[in-house]
C-alpha positions in Angstrom: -27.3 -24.1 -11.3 -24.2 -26.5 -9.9 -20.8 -25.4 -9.8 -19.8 -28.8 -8.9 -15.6 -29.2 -8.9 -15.2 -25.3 -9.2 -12.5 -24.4 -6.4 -13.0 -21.1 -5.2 -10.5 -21.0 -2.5 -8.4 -17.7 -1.7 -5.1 -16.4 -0.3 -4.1 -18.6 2.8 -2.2 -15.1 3.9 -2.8 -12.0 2.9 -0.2 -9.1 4.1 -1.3 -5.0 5.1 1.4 -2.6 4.2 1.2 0.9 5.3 4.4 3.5 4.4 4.8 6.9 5.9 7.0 9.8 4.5 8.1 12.8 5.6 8.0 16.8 3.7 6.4 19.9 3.4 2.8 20.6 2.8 0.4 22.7 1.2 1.8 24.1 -2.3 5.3 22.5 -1.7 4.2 19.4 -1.0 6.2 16.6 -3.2 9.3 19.9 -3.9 11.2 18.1 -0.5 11.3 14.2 -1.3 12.3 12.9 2.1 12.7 8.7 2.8 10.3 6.3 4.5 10.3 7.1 8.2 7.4 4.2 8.9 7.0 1.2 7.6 4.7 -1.4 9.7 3.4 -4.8 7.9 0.9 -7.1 9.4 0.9 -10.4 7.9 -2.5 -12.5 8.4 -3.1 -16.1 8.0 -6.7 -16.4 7.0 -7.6 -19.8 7.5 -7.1 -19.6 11.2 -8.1 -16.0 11.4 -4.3 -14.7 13.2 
């Protein structure tokens, strides 16, 4: 089987978000809606692997 001419290329970048938040746990969790306090992004370039 050829899949001659088919371009399967991907995402040059591809970007890693990751959010923290703050409030109670247990059975309150989600009763004290607090803001993000982290945020960190890490964006990779995937053709030279950085």
């Amino acid at each position: 089987m050829s899949i001659k001419g088919l371009n399967m290329a991907g995402p040059q970048h591809v970007c890693v978000l990751y959010l923290t938040t703050a409030g109670l746990q247990g059975p309150m969790m989600g009763s004290d809606e607090q803001e993000i306090v982290l945020l960190i992004y890490v964006i990779v370039d995937v053709i030279q692997n950085k």
